[in-house]
C-alpha positions in Angstrom: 161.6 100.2 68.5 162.2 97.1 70.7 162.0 96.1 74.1 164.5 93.9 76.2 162.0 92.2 79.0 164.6 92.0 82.0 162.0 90.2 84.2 158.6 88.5 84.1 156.5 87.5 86.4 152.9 87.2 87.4 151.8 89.8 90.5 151.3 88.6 93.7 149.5 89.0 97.2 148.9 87.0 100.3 144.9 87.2 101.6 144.7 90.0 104.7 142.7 86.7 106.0 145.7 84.6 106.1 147.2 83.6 109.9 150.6 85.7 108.4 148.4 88.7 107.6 146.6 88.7 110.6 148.8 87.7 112.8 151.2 90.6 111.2 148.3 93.3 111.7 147.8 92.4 115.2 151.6 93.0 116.1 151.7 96.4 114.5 148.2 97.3 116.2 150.0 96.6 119.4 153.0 98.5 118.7 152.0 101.2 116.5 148.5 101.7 118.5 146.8 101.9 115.0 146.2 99.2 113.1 147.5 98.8 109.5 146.2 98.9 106.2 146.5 96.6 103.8 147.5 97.7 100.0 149.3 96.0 96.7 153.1 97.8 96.7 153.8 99.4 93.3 157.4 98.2 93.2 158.9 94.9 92.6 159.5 92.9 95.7 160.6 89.2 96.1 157.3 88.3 98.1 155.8 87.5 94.0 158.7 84.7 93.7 157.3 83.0 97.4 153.6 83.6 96.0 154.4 81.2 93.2 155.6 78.8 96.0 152.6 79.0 97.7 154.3 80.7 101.1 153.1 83.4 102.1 155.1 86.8 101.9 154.1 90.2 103.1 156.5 93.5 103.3 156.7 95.9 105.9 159.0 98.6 107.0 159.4 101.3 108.5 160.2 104.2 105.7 157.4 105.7 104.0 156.3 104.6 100.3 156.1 108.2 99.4 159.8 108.8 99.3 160.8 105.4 99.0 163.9 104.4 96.8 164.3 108.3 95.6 166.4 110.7 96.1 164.5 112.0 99.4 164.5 108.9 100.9 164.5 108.6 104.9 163.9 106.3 107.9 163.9 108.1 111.3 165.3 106.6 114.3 162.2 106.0 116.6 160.4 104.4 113.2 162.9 101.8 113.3 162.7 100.7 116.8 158.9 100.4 116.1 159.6 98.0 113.2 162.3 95.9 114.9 159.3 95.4 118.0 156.8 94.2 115.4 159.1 92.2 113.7 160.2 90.6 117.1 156.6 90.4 118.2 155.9 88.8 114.6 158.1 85.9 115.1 157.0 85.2 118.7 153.6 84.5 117.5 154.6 82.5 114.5 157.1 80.4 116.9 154.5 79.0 119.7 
């Protein structure tokens, strides 16, 4: 048996402490009226390839993880305008 190793790379997280992270949180808490938790995403995502860089990198959507990339994937409408608002409110506070 062998194995063909596509990609390797070390995992990678940016501190909930970090100005990104909490400046992320806060923007969701106001839009969402909850504020969010924080967890490691089972997938592969770019954010390990900025870790390495030392930027930090965070993902967030608005689809669920549970039926993520699958077959029963979904994103409803109203979901999506809530993301868009955090993202806009994101950069706003990152840009003063």
């Amino acid at each position: 048996m062998s194995i063909d190793v596509l990609q390797r790379s070390p995992s990678a997280s940016t501190d909930e402490t970090h100005l990104a992270s909490v400046t992320l949180a806060r923007c969701i808490t106001q839009v969402e009226g909850t504020s969010p938790k924080f967890e490691l995403c089972p997938g592969v995502l770019e954010t390990r390839w900025y870790a390495q860089l030392g930027i930090p990198a965070l993902a967030y959507g608005a689809g669920r993880l549970d039926v993520s990339h699958g077959p029963d994937e979904f994103i409803d409408e109203p979901a999506m305008r809530r993301c868009a608002a955090v993202y806009a409110l994101f950069v706003g506070e990152l840009l003063r």
